[in-house]
C-alpha positions in Angstrom: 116.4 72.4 144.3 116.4 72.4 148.6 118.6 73.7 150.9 120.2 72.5 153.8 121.9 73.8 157.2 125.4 73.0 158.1 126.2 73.6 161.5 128.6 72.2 164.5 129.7 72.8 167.9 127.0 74.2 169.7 128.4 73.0 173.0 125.1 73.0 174.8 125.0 74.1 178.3 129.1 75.2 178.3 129.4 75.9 181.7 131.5 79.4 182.4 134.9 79.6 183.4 135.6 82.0 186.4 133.7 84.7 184.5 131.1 85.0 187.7 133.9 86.3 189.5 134.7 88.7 187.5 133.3 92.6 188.0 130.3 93.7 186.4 130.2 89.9 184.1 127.0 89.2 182.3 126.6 86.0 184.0 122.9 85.2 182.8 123.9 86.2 179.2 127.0 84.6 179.4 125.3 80.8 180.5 122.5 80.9 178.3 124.0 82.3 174.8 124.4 78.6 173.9 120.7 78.2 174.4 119.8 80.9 172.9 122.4 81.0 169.5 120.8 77.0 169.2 117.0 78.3 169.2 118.7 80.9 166.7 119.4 78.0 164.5 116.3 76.2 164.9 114.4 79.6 164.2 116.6 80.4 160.9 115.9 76.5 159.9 112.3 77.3 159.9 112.0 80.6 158.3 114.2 79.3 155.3 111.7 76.2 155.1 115.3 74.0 155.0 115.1 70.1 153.8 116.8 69.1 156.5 119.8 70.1 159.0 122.7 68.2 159.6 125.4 69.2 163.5 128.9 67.9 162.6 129.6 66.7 166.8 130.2 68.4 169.7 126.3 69.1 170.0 126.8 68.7 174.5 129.9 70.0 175.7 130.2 66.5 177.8 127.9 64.6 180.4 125.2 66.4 181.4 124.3 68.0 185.0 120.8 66.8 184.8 118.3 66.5 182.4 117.2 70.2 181.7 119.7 70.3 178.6 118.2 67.6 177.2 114.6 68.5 177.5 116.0 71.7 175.9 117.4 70.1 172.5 113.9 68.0 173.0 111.8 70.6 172.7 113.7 72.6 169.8 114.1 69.1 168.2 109.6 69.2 168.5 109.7 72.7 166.8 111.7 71.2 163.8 109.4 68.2 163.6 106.0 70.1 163.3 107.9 71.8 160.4 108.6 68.4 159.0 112.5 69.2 159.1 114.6 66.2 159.9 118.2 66.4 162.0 121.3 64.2 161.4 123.9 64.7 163.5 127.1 62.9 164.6 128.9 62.8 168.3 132.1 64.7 168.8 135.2 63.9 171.2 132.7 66.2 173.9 129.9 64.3 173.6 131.2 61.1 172.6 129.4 57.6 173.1 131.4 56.9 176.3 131.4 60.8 178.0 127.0 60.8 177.8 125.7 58.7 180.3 122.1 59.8 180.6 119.8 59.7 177.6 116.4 60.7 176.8 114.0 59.4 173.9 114.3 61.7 171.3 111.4 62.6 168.7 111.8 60.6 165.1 113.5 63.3 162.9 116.4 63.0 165.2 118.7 60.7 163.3 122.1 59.9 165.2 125.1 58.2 162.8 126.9 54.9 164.2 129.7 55.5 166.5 130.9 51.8 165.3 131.2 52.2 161.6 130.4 54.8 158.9 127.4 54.6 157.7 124.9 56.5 155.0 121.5 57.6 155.4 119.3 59.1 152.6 116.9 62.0 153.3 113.5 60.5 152.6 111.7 62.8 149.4 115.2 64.3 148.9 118.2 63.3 146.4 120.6 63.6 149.0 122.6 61.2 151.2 124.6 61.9 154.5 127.6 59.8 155.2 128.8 60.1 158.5 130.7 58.9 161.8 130.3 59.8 165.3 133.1 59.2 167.9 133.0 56.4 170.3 134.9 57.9 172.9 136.1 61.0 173.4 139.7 60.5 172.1 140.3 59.2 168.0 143.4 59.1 167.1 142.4 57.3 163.8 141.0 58.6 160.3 137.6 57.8 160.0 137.3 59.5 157.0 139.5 56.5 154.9 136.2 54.4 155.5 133.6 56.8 154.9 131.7 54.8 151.9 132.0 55.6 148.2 129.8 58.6 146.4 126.1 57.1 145.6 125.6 58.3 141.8 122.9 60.4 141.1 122.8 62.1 144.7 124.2 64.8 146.2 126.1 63.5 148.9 127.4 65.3 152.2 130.3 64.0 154.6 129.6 64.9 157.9 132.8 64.6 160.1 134.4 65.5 163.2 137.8 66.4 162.9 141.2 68.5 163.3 141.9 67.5 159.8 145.5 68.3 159.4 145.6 70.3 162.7 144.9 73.7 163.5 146.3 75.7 166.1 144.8 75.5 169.7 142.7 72.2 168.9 143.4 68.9 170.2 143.7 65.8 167.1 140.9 63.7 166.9 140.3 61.9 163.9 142.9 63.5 161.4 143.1 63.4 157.7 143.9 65.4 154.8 141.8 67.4 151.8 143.3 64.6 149.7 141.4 62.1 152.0 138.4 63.8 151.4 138.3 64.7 148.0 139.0 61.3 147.3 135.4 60.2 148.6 134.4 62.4 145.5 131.5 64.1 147.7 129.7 66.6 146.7 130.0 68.7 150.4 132.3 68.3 153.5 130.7 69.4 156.9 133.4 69.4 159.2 133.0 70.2 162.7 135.3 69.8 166.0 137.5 73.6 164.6 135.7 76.4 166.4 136.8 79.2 163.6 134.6 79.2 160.6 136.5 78.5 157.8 136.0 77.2 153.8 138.8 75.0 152.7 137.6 73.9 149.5 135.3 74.6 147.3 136.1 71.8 144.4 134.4 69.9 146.5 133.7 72.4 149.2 135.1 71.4 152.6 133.9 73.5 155.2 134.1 73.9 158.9 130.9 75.6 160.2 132.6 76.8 163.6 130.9 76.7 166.9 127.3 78.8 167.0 128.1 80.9 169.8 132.0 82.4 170.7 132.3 80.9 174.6 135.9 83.2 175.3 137.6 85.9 174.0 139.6 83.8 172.0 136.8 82.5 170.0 136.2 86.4 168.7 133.8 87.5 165.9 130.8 86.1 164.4 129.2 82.9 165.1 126.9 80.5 163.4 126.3 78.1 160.5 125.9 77.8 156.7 123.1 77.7 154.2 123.3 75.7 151.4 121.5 75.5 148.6 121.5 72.5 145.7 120.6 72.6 142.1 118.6 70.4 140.7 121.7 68.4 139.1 122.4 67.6 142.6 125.3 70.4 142.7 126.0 73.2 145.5 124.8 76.1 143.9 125.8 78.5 146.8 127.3 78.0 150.4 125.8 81.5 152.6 127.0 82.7 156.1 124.7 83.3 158.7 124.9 84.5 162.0 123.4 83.1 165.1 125.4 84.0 168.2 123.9 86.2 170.4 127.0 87.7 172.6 130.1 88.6 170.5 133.1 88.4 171.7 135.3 90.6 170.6 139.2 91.4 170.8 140.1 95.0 170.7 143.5 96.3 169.7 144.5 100.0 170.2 147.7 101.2 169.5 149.1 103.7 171.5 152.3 104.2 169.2 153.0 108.1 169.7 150.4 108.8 172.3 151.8 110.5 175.2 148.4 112.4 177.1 146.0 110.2 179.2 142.9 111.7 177.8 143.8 111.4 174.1 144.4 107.7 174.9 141.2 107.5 175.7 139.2 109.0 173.2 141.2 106.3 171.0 139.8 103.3 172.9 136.3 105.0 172.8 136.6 105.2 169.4 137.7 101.7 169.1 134.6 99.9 171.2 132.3 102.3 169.7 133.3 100.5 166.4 133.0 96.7 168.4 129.3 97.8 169.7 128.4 98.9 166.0 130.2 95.9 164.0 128.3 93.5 166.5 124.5 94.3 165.1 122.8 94.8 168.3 124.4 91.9 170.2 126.6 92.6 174.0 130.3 92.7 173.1 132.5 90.9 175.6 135.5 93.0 174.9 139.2 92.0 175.8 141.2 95.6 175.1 144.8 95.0 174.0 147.2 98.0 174.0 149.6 98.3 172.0 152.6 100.4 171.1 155.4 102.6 172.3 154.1 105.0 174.1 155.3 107.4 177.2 152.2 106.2 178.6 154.0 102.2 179.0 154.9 102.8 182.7 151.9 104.3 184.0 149.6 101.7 181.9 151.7 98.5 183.5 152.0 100.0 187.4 148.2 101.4 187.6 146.5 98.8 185.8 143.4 98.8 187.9 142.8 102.4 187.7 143.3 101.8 183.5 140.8 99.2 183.7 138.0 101.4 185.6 139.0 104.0 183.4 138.4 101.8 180.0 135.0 100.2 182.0 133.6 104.1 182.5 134.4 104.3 178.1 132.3 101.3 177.8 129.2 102.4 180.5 129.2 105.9 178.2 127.9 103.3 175.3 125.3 101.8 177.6 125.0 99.3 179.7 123.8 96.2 177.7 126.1 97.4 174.9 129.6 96.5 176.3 131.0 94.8 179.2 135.1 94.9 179.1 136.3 91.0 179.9 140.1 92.3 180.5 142.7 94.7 179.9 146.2 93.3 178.5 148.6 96.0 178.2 151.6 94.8 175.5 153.2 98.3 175.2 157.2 99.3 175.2 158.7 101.9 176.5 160.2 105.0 174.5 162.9 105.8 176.5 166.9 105.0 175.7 167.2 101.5 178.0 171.3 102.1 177.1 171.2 106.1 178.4 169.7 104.9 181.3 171.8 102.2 182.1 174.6 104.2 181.5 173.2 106.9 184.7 174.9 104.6 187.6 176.2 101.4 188.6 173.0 100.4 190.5 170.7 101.0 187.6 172.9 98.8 185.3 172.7 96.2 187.2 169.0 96.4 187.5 168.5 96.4 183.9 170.7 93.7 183.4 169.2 91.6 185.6 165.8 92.6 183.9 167.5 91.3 181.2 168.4 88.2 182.2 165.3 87.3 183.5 163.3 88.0 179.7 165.3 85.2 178.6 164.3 82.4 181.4 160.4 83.8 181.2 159.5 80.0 179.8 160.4 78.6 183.4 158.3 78.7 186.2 159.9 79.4 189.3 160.1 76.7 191.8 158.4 78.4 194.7 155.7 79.4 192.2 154.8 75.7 191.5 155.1 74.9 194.9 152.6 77.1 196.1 150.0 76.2 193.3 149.9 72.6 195.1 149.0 74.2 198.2 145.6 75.2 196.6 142.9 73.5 198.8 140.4 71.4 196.8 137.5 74.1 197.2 139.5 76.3 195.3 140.1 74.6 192.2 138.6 77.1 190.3 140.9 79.9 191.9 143.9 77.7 190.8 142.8 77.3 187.3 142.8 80.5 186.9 146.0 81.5 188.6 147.5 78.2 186.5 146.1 79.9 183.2 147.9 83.7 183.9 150.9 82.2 184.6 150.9 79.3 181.4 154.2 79.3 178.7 153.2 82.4 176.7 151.8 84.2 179.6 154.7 84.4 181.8 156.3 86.9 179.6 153.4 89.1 180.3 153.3 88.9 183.5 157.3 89.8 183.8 156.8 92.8 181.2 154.7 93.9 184.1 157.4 93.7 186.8 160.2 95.2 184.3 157.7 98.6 183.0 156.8 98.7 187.0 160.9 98.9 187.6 161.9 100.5 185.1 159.3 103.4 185.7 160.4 104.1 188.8 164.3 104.5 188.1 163.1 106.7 185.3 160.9 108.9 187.6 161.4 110.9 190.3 158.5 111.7 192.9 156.3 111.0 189.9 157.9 113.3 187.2 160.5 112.4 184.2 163.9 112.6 185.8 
């Protein structure tokens, strides 16, 4: 019997986004948690005395700066040695043969797979083998898994792949294929990297994507990290464990509002709510993105003083402690509770508004002319100031982004000198 580590995606050095702009941002968390969820990995590699680990891709998140994130994976590559623990890994579309142009020697458990062919390599004192592929460049539109060699008899033999499989939502294809694909190799175990949620697909043989070590955005919520697998002495997986290694959890937090019509009660609700993210998390900083939800009477004032919202939601969070939660954004996706057809029924002027409220809901997927106009005018030392602005106003977003303007409006012909008409 041994047991092996299945991980993928750790995305070394993933450099932040416009987060170090943002107020109150755990910037030194935030650009080391990849370091730190990877010396996670190596630590939980030790304590479990595992044969061997294997990282399907994506190990660098693309040419490196310098050489300090190599001399990292160096030195936790040293750790693993003295602890006679080998590493196979493959290259992913971000660190593909042709995206890495500086290299460093690497100590001798550090096994690398072709990026030409698929190839096997047997664990030496172990009855397992490792089949496996690593991209030559960063795009592969091909299956790679159709060549993968045959099953060696009498070993228990892993696929190590990076792939989109039959595509998942929010993930580029590179090298697709189907379960039938793989099932047809007749493997024993499937780790699949390149798909940053965690996810089991099979189990006869088990296919499984590991997901990325550490979330890197609030869309890559929830827990983070790698499996443990165990094989019998018949050379069969006798259990596939989670385990956790990230050490900042990102977290999305929805609160409905349905019903709630006082400001304070609101509040306790999304206290209650990131109470509940600080104690699912173990210990670890959330990075919370609060979503509100719901028709409430609350819809106007949430949408036309957002920023005071915000500070209010960020005071909830300090009452938790300061290395307990830091609030990434507020997105407010209430409706309104009052009668849109009353109101439009009060005057000629206020119909015509609403229509053209209307209207405008249904061209949301268009991006006004002027608006793409004046995103080429962003000078070069911007760029990251456009990205962002690019990103709020992307298809999907827009819609937010006019739900604003329409609660804004439609607040004030529904008010007068701040009470309910």
């Amino acid at each position: 019997m041994f047991r092996f580590i299945h991980a993928a995606d750790p995305h070394l050095d993933s450099p932040l986004k416009g987060l170090a702009t943002r107020e109150g941002a755990p910037v030194e968390v935030l650009r080391g948690a990849t370091r730190r969820a990877f010396e996670n990995l190596v630590a939980l590699a030790l304590a479990e005395r595992v044969a061997f680990i294997v990282i399907a891709g994506d190990l660098y998140d693309g040419d490196w700066k310098d050489y300090s994130t190599g001399l990292f994976f160096q030195r936790q590559m040293l750790r693993l040695k003295a602890a006679d623990i080998p590493v196979y890994l493959i290259a992913g579309n971000h660190d593909a043969a042709s995206v890495i142009t500086k290299k460093l020697t690497l100590p001798d458990n550090v096994h690398a797979f072709s990026t030409r062919a698929a190839e096997s390599m047997e664990v030496p004192g172990y009855a397992a083998i490792i089949h496996g592929r690593g991209f030559p460049n960063r795009a592969v539109p091909e299956n790679l898994a159709v060549d993968y060699p045959k099953a060696v008899p009498g070993r228990c033999n892993i696929g190590l792949l990076h792939t989109s499989l039959n595509g998942r939502p929010g993930h580029d294809t590179y090298a697709p294929c189907s379960l039938d694909d793989l099932r047809a190799k007749t493997y024993h175990y499937w780790a699949l990297g390149h798909i940053h949620q965690p996810e089991v697909l099979c189990e006869e043989p088990w296919v499984v994507f590991a997901g990325n070590i550490q979330g890197r955005h609030a869309n890559e919520a929830g827990e983070r990290g790698c499996r443990l697998i165990t094989v019998d002495n018949e050379q069969h997986i006798a259990a596939v464990e989670w385990r956790a290694l990230d050490v900042l959890r990102w977290s999305q937090v929805r609160v409905s509002a349905t019903g709630i019509a006082d400001e304070a009660a609101l509040l306790r609700t999304i206290s209650v709510a990131l109470e509940q993210a600080v104690n699912e998390a173990d210990g670890r900083l959330v990075a919370a993105r609060i979503i509100i939800t719901g028709a409430t009477a609350l819809h106007g004032s949430l949408h036309q003083q957002r920023e005071r919202w915000l500070a209010e939601v960020t005071g909830c969070a300090q009452a938790l402690g300061d290395d307990a939660l830091w609030i990434e954004r507020l997105r407010i996706e209430t409706q309104p509770v009052y009668d849109l057809a009353a109101l439009a029924e009060r005057d000629a002027l206020t119909r015509i508004v609403i229509d053209s409220l209307a209207a405008e809901s249904t061209q949301a997927a268009d991006l006004p002319a002027a608006i793409a106009d004046m995103l080429t005018a962003f000078p070069a030392s911007a760029a990251a100031l456009r990205q962002e602005v690019e990103a709020e106003l992307a298809e999907g977003k827009r819609e937010a982004l006019l739900d604003d303007v329409c609660a804004i409006i439609l607040e004030a012909l529904t008010t007068r000198g701040g009470n309910l008409a």
